[in-house]
PAPA-48132 format. One record per residue: chain; x, y, z of N, C-alpha, C in turn. Coordinates in nm, 3 decimals, m for minus. Layout:
N
['A',[X,Y,Z],[X,Y,Z],[X,Y,Z]];
...
END
This chain:
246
['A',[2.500,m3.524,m4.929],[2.371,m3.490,m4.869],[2.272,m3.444,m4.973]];
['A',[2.102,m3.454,m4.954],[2.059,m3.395,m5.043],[2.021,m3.303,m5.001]];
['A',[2.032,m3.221,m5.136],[2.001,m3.015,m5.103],[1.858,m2.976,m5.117]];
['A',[1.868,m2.931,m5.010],[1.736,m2.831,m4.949],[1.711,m2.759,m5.008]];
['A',[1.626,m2.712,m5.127],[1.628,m2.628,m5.190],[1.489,m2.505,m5.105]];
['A',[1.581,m2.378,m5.061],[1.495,m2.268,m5.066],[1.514,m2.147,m5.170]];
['A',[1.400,m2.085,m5.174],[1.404,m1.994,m5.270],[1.482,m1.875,m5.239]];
['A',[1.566,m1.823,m5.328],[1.657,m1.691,m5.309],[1.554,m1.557,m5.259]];
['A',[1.512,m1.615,m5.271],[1.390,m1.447,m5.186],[1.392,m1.489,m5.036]];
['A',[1.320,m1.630,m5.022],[1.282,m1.663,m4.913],[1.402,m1.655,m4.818]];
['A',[1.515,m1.700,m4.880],[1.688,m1.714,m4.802],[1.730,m1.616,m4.793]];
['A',[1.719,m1.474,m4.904],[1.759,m1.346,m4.898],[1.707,m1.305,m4.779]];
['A',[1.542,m1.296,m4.798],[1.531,m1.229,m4.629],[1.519,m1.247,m4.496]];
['A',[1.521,m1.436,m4.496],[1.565,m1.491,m4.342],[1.684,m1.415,m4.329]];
['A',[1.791,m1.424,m4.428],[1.945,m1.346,m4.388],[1.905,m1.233,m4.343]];
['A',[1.832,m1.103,m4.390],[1.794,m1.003,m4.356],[1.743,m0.988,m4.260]];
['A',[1.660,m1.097,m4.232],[1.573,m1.066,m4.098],[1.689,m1.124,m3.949]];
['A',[1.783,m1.218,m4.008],[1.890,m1.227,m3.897],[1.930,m1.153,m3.863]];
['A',[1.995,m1.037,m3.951],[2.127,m0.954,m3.939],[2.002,m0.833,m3.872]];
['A',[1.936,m0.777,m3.928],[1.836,m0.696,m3.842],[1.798,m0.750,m3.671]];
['A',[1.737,m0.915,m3.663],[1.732,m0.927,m3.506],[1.807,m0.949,m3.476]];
['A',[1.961,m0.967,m3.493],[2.053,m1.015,m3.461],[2.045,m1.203,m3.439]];
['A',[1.980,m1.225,m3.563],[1.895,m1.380,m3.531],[1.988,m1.445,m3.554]];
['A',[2.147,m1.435,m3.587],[2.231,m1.549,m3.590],[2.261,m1.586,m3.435]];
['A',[2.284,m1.490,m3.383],[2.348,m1.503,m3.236],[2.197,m1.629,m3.164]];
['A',[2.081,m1.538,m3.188],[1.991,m1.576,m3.104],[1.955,m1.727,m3.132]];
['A',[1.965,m1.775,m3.289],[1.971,m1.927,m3.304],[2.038,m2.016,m3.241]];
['A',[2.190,m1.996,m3.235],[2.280,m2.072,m3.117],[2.241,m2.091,m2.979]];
['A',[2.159,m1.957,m2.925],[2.132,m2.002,m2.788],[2.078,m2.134,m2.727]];
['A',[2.143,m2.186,m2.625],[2.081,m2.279,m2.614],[2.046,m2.408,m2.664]];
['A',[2.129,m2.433,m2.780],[2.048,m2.542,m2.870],[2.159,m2.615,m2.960]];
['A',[2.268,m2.572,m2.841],[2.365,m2.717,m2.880],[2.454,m2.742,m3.042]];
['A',[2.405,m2.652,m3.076],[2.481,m2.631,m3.205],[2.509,m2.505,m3.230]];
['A',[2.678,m2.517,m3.329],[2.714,m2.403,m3.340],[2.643,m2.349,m3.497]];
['A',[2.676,m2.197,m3.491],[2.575,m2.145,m3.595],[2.695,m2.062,m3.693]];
['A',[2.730,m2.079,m3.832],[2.836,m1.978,m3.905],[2.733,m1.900,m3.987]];
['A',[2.816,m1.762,m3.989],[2.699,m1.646,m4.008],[2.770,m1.731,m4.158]];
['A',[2.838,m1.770,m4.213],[2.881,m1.797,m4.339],[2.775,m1.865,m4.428]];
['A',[2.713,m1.994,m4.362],[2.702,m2.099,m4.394],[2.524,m2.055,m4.463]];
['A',[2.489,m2.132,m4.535],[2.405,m2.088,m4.641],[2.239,m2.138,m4.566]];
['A',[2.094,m2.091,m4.609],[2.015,m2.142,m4.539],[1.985,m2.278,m4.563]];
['A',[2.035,m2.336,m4.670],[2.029,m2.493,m4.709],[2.119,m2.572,m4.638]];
['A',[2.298,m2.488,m4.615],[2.362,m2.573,m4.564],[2.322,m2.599,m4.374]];
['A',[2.321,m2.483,m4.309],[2.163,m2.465,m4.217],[2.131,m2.561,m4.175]];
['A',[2.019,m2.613,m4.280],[1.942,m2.704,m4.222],[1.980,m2.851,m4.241]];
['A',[2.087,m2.870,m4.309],[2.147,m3.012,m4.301],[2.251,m3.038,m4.211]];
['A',[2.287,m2.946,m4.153],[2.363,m2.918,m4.020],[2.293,m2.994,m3.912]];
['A',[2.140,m2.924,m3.865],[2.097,m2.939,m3.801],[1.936,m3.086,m3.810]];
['A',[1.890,m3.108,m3.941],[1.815,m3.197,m3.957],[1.901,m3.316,m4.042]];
['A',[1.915,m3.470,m3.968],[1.976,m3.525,m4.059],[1.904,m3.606,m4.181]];
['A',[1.753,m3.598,m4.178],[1.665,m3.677,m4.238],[1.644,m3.567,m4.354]];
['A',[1.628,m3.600,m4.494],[1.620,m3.536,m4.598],[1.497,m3.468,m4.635]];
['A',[1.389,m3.595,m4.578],[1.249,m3.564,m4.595],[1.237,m3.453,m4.487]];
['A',[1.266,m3.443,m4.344],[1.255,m3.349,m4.229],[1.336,m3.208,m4.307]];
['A',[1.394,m3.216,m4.381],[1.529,m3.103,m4.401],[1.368,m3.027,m4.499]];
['A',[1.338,m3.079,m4.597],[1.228,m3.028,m4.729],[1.095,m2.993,m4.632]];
['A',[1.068,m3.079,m4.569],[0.933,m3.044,m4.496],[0.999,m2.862,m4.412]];
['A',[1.098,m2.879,m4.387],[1.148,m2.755,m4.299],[1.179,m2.676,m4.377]];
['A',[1.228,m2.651,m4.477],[1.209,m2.566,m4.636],[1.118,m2.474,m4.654]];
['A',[0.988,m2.605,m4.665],[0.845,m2.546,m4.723],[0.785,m2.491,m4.617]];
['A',[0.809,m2.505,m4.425],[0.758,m2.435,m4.376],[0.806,m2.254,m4.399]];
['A',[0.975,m2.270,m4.357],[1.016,m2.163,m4.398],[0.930,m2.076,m4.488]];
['A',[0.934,m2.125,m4.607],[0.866,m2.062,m4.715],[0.745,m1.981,m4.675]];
['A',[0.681,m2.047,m4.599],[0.509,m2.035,m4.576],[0.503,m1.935,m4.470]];
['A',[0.643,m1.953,m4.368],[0.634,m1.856,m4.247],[0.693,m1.689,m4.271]];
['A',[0.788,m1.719,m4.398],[0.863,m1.603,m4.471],[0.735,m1.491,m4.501]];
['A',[0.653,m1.602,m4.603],[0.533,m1.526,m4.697],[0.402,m1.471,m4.548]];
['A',[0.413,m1.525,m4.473],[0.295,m1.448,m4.362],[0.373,m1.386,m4.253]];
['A',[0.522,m1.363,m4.265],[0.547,m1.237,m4.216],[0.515,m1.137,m4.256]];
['A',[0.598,m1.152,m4.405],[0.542,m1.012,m4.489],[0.403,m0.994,m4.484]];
['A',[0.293,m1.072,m4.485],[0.156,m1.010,m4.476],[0.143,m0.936,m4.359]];
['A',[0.175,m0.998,m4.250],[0.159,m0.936,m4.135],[0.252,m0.829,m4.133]];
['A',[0.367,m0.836,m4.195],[0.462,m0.647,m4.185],[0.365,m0.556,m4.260]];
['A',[0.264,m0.630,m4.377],[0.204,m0.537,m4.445],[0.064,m0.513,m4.392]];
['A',[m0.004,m0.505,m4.277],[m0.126,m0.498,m4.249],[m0.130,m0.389,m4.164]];
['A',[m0.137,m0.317,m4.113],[m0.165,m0.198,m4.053],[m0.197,m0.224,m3.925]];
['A',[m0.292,m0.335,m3.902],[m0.382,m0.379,m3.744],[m0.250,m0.458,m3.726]];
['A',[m0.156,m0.475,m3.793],[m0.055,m0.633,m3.719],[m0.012,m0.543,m3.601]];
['A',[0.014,m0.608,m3.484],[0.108,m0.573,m3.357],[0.237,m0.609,m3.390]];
['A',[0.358,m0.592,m3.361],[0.473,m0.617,m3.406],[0.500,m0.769,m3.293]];
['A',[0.390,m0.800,m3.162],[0.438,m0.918,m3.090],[0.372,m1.006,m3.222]];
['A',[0.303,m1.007,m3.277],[0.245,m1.128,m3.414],[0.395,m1.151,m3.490]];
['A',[0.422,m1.018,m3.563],[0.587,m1.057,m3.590],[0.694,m1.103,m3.559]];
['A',[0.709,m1.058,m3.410],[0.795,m1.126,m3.308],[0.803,m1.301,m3.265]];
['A',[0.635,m1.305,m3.315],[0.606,m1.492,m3.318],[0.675,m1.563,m3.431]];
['A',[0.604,m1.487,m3.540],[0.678,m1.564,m3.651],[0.843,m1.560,m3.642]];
['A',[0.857,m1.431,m3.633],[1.047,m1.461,m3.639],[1.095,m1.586,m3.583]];
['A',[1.042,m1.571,m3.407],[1.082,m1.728,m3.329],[1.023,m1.833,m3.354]];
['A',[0.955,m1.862,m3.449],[0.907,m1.949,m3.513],[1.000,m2.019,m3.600]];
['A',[1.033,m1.881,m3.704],[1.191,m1.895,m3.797],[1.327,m1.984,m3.697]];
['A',[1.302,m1.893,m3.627],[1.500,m1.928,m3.561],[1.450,m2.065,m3.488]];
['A',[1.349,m2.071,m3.466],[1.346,m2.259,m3.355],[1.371,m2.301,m3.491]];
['A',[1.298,m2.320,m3.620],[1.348,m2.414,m3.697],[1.505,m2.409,m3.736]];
['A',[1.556,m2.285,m3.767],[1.679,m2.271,m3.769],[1.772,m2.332,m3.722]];
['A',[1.747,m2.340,m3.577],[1.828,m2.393,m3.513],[1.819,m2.537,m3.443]];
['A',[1.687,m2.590,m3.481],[1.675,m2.773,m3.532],[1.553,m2.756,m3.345]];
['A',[1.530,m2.720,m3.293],[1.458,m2.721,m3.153],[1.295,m2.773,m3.207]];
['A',[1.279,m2.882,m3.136],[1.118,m2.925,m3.160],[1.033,m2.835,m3.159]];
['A',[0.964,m2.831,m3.254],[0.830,m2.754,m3.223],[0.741,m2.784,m3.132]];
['A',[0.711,m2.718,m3.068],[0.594,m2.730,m2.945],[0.502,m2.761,m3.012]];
['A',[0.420,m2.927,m2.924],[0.285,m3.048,m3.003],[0.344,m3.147,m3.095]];
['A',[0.490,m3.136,m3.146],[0.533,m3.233,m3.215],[0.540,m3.369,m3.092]];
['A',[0.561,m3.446,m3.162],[0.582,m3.605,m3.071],[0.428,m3.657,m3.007]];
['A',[0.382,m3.610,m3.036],[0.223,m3.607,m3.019],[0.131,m3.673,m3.106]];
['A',[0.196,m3.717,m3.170],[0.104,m3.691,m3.361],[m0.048,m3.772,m3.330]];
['A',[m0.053,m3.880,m3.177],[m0.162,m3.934,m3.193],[m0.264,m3.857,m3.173]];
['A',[m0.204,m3.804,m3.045],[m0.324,m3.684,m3.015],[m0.396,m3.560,m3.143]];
['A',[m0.311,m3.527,m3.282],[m0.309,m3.425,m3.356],[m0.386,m3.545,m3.450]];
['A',[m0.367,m3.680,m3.467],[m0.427,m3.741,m3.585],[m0.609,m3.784,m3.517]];
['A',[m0.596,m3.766,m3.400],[m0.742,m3.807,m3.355],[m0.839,m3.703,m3.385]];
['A',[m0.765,m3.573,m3.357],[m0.819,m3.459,m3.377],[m0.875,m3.404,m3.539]];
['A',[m0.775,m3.432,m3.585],[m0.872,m3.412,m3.757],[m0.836,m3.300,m3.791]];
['A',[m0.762,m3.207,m3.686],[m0.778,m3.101,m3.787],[m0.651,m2.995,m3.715]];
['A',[m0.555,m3.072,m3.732],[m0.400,m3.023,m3.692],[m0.389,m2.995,m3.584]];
['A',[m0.448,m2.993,m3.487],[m0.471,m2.947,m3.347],[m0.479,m2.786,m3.335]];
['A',[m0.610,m2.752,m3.390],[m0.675,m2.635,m3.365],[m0.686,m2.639,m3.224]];
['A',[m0.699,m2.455,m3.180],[m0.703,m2.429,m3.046],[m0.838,m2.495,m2.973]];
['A',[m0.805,m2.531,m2.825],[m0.912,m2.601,m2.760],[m0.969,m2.474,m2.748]];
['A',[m0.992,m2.322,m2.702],[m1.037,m2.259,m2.621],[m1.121,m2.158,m2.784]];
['A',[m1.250,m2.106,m2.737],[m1.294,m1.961,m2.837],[m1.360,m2.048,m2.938]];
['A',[m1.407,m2.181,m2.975],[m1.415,m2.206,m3.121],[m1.563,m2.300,m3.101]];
['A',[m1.586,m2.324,m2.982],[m1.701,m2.385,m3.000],[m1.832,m2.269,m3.055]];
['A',[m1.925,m2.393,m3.086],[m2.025,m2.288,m3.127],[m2.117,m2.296,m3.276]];
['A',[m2.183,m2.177,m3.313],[m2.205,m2.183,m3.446],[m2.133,m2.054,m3.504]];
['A',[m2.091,m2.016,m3.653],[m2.114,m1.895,m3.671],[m2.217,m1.845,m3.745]];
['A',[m2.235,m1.695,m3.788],[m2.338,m1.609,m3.827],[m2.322,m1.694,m3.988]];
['A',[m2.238,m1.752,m4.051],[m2.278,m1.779,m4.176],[m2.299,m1.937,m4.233]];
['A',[m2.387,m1.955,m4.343],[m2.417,m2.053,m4.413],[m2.309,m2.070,m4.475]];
['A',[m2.345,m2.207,m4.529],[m2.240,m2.263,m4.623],[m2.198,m2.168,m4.820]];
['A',[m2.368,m2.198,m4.795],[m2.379,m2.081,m4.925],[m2.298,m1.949,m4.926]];
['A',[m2.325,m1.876,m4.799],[m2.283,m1.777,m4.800],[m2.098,m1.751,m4.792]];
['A',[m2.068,m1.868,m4.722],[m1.908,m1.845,m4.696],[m1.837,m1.913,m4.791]];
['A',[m1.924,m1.971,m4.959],[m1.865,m2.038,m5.064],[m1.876,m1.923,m5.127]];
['A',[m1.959,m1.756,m5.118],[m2.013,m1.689,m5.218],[m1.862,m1.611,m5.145]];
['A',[m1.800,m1.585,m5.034],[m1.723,m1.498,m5.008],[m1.575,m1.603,m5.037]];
['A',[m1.574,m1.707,m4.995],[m1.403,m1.782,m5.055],[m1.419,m1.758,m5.215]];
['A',[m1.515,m1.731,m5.309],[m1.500,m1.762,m5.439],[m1.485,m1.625,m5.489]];
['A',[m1.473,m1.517,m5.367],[m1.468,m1.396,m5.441],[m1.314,m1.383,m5.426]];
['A',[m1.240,m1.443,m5.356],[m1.110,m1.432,m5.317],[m1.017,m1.530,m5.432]];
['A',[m1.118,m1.632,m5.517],[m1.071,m1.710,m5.578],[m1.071,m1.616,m5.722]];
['A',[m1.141,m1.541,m5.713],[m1.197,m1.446,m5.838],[m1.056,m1.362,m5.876]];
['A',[m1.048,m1.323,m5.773],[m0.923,m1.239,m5.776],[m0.811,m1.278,m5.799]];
['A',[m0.810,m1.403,m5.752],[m0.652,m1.545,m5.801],[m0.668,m1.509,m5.967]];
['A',[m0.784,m1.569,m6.025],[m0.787,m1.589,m6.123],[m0.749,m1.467,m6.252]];
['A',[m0.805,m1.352,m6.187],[m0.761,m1.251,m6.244],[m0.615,m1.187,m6.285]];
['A',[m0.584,m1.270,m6.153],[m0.394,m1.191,m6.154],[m0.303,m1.305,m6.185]];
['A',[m0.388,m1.469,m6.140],[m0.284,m1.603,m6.131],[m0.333,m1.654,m6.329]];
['A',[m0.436,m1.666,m6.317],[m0.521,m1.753,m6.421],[m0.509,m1.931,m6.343]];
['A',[m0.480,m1.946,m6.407],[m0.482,m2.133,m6.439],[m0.413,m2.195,m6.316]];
['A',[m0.355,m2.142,m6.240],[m0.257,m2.143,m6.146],[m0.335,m2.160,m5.983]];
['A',[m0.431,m2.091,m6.027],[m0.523,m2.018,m5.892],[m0.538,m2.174,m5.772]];
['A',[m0.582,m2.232,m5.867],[m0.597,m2.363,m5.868],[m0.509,m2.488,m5.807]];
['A',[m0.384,m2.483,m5.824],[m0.314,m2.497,m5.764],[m0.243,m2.412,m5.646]];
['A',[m0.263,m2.335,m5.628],[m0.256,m2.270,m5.543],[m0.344,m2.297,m5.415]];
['A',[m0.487,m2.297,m5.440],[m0.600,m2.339,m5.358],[m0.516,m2.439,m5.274]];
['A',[m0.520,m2.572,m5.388],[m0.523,m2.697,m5.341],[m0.375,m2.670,m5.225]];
['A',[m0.262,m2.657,m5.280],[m0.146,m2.616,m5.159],[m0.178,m2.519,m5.086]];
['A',[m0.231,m2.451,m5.041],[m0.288,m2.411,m4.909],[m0.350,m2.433,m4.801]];
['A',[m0.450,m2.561,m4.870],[m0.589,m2.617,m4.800],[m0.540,m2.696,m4.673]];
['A',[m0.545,m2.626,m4.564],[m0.474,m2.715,m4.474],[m0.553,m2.856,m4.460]];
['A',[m0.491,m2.964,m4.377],[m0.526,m3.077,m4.345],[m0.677,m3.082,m4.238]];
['A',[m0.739,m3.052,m4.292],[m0.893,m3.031,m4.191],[m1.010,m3.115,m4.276]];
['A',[m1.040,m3.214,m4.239],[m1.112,m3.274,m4.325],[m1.230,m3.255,m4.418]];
['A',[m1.330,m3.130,m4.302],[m1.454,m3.075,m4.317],[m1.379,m2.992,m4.469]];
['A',[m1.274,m2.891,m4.517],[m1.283,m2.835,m4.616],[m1.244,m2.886,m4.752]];
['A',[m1.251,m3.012,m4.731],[m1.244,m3.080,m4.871],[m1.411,m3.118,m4.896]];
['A',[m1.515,m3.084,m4.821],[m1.615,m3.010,m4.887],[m1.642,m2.915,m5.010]];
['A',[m1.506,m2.850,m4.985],[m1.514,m2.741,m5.111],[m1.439,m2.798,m5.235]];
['A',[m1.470,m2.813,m5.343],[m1.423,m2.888,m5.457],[m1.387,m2.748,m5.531]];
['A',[m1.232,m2.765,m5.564],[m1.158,m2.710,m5.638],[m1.162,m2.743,m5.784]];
['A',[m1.230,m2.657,m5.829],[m1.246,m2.653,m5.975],[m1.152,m2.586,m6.086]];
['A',[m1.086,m2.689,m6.203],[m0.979,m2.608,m6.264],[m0.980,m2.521,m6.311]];
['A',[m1.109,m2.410,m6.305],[m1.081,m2.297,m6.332],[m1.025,m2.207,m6.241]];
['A',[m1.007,m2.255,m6.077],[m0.974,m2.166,m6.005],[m1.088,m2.164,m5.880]];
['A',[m1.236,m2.146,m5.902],[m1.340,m2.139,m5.819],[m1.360,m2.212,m5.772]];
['A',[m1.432,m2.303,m5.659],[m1.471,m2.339,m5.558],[m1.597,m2.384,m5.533]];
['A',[m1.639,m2.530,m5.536],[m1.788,m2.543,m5.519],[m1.823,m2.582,m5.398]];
['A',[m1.860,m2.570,m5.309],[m1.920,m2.656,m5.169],[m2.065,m2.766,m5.244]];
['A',[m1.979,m2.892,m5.166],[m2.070,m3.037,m5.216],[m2.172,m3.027,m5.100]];
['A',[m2.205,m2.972,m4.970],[m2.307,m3.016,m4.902],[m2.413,m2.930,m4.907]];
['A',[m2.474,m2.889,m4.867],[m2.623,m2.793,m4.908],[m2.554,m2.647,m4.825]];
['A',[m2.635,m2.504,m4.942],[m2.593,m2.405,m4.906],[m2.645,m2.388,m4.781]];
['A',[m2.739,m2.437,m4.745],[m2.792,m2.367,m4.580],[m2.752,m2.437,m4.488]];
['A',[m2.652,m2.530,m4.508],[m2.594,m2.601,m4.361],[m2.547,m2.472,m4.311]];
['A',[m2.571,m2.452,m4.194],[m2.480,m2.385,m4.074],[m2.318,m2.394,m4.061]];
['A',[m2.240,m2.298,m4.041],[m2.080,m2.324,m4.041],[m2.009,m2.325,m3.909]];
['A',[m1.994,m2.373,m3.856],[m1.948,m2.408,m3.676],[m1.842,m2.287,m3.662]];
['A',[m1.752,m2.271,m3.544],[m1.697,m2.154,m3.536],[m1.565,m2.267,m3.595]];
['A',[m1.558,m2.378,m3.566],[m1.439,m2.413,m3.569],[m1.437,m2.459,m3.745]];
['A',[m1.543,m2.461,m3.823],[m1.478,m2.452,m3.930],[m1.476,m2.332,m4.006]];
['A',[m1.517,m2.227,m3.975],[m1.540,m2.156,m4.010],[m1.333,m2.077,m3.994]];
['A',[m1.304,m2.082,m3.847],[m1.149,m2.094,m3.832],[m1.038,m2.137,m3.943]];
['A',[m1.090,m2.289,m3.969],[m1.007,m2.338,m4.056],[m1.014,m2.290,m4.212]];
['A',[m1.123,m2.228,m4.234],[m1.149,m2.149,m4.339],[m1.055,m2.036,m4.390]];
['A',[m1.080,m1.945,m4.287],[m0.973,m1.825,m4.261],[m0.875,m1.870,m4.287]];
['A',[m0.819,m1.950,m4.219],[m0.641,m2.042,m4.191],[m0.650,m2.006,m4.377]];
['A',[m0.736,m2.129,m4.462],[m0.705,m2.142,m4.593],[m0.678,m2.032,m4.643]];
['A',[m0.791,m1.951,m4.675],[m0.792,m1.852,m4.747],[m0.687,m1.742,m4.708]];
['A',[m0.637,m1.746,m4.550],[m0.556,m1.642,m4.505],[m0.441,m1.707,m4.590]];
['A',[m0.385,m1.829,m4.577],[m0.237,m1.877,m4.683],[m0.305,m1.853,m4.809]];
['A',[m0.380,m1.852,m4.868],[m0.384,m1.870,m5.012],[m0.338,m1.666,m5.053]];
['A',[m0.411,m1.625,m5.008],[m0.413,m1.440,m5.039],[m0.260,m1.422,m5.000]];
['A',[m0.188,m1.482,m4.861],[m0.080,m1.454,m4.856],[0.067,m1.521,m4.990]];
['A',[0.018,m1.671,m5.053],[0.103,m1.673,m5.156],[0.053,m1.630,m5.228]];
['A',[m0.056,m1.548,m5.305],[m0.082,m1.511,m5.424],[0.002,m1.356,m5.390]];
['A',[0.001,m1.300,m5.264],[0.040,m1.178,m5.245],[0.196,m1.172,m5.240]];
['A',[0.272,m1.271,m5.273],[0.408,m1.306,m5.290],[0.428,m1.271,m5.415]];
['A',[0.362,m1.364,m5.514],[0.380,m1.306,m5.674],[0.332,m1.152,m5.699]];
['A',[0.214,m1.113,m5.664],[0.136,m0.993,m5.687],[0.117,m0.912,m5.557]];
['A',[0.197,m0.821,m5.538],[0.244,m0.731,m5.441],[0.127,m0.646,m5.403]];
['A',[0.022,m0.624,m5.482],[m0.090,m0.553,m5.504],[m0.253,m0.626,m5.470]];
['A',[m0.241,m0.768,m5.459],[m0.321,m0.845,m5.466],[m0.412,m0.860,m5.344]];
['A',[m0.355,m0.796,m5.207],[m0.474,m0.756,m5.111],[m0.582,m0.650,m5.098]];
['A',[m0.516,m0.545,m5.233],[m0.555,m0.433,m5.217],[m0.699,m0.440,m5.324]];
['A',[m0.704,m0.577,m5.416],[m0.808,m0.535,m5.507],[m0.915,m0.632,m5.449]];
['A',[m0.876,m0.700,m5.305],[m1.001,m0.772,m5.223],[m1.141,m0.703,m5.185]];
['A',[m1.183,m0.724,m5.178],[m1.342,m0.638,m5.103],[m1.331,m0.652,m4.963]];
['A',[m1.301,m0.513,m4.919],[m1.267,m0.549,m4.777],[m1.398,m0.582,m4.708]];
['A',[m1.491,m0.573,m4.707],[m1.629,m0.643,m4.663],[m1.616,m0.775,m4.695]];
['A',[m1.554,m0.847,m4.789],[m1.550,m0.963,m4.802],[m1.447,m1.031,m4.665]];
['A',[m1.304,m0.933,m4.649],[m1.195,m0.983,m4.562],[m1.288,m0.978,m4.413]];
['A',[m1.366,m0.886,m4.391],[m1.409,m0.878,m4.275],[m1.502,m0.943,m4.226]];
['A',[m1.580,m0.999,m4.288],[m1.699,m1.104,m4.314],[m1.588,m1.300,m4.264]];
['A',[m1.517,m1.273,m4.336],[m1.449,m1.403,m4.312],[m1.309,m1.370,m4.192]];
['A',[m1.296,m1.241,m4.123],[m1.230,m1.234,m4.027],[m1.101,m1.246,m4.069]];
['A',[m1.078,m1.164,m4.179],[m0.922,m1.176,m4.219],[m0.843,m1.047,m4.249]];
['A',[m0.910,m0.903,m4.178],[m0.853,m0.843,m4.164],[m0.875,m0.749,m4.038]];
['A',[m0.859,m0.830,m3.923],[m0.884,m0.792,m3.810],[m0.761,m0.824,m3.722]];
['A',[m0.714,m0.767,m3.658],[m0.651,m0.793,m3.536],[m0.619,m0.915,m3.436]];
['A',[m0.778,m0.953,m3.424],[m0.799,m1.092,m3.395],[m0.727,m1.210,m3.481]];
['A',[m0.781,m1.194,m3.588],[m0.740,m1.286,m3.695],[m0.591,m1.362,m3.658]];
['A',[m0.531,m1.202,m3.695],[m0.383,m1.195,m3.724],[m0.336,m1.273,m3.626]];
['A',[m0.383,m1.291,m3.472],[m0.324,m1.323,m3.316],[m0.368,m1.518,m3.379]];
['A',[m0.464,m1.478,m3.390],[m0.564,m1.630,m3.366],[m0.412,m1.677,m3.491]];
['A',[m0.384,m1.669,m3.594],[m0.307,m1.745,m3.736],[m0.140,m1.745,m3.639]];
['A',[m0.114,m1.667,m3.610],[0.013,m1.645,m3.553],[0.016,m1.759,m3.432]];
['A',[m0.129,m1.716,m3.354],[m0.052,m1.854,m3.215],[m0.101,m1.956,m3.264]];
['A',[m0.144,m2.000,m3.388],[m0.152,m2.137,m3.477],[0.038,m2.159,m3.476]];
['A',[0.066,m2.070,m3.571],[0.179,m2.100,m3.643],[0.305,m2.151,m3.496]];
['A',[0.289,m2.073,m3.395],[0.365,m2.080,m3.254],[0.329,m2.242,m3.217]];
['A',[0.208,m2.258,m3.217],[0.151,m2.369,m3.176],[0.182,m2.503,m3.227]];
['A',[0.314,m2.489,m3.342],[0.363,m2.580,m3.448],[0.257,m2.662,m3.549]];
['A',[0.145,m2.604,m3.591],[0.060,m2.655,m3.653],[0.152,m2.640,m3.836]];
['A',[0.124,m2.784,m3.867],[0.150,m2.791,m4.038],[0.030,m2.737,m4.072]];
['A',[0.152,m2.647,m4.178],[0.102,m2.532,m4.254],[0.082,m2.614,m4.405]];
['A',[0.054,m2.699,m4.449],[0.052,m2.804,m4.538],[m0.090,m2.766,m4.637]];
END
């Protein structure tokens, strides 16, 4: 078979977070396969996914759902039901159960933009283009400071699949240019998918650099709705919602 490679952090604390919810038991429920507390998080998922490419795509979500728990264990406004999402988020993949919106893909490819929520997003918001390139580039500022050269790649693997934000041209220094004029208006719904980015990007930079939310401008997080309460609900019933985190 080929091996799934997850990272020993990321595998250390799914184990941790099992043996704490008692998430071995709760993976088996229901779902037709048996579960050995033995068996490793790579061997896991070849148990349960037999496609190699499905086994890696389920890897890198892991990864992504690991790194925005911990943001959310580390935020103060998180509710512990936001945590409670992600965990069952963890154990459905664990234990091989479709994600809720999969088998769908026509409906998610018409849409453009992973199948963001229908409900809350129409609209305009309060900011320009100018203005919400002057606040993502302060967040990029800070990559650069702690990542360097890296920042950059980082961006680009975060940027979810939304077409409107490949507007913003990733520059190899790390910063961020918006190609359409600063005074276009920003809709609520891209303005959403914005957050989404920048919320994964702060959360893997905050994987390497443990410290790296704390040297943000919180007027900047609050301006782009990323350290609110709301936020946290709105990214979480994304992640429930089986949206690629890509």
């Amino acid at each position: 078979m080929t091996q799934t490679k997850v990272s020993p952090l990321t595998s250390d604390y799914i184990q941790e977070l099992c043996q704490h919810k008692d998430g071995l038991r709760a993976i088996g429920v229901g779902s037709g396969a048996s579960v050995d507390a033995s068996d490793s998080l790579e061997e896991q998922l070849e148990r349960v996914y037999s496609s190699a490419a499905e086994r890696i795509e389920k890897a890198r979500k892991l990864e992504l759902l690991v790194r925005w728990h911990k943001m959310l264990a580390s935020r103060s406004s998180s509710g512990t039901e936001q945590l409670l999402e992600v965990e069952q988020q963890i154990f459905e993949i664990l234990r091989g159960q479709q994600e809720p919106g999969k088998g769908s893909g026509e409906a998610t490819q018409a849409s453009g933009s992973e199948g963001a929520p229908s409900s809350g997003l129409s609209g305009v918001s309060d900011l320009t283009a100018g203005e919400l390139s002057k606040l993502c580039n302060h967040i990029c500022e800070i990559g650069i400071l702690y990542l360097g050269g890296v920042t950059s790649t980082y961006l680009q693997a975060s940027r979810p699949q939304f077409e409107w934000l490949h507007k913003f041209e990733i520059q190899r220094s790390g910063r961020m240019q918006y190609t359409g004029s600063p005074s276009e208006a920003i809709s609520a719904l891209e303005l959403y998918w914005c957050r989404r980015w920048m919320g994964d990007f702060i959360s893997q930079c905050s994987a390497i650099v443990q410290s790296f939310v704390s040297a943000l401008d919180t007027e900047v997080l609050e301006r782009l709705g990323l350290n609110t309460q709301t936020a946290a609900a709105e990214e979480s019933e994304a992640l429930m919602a089986g949206f690629t985190l890509d």
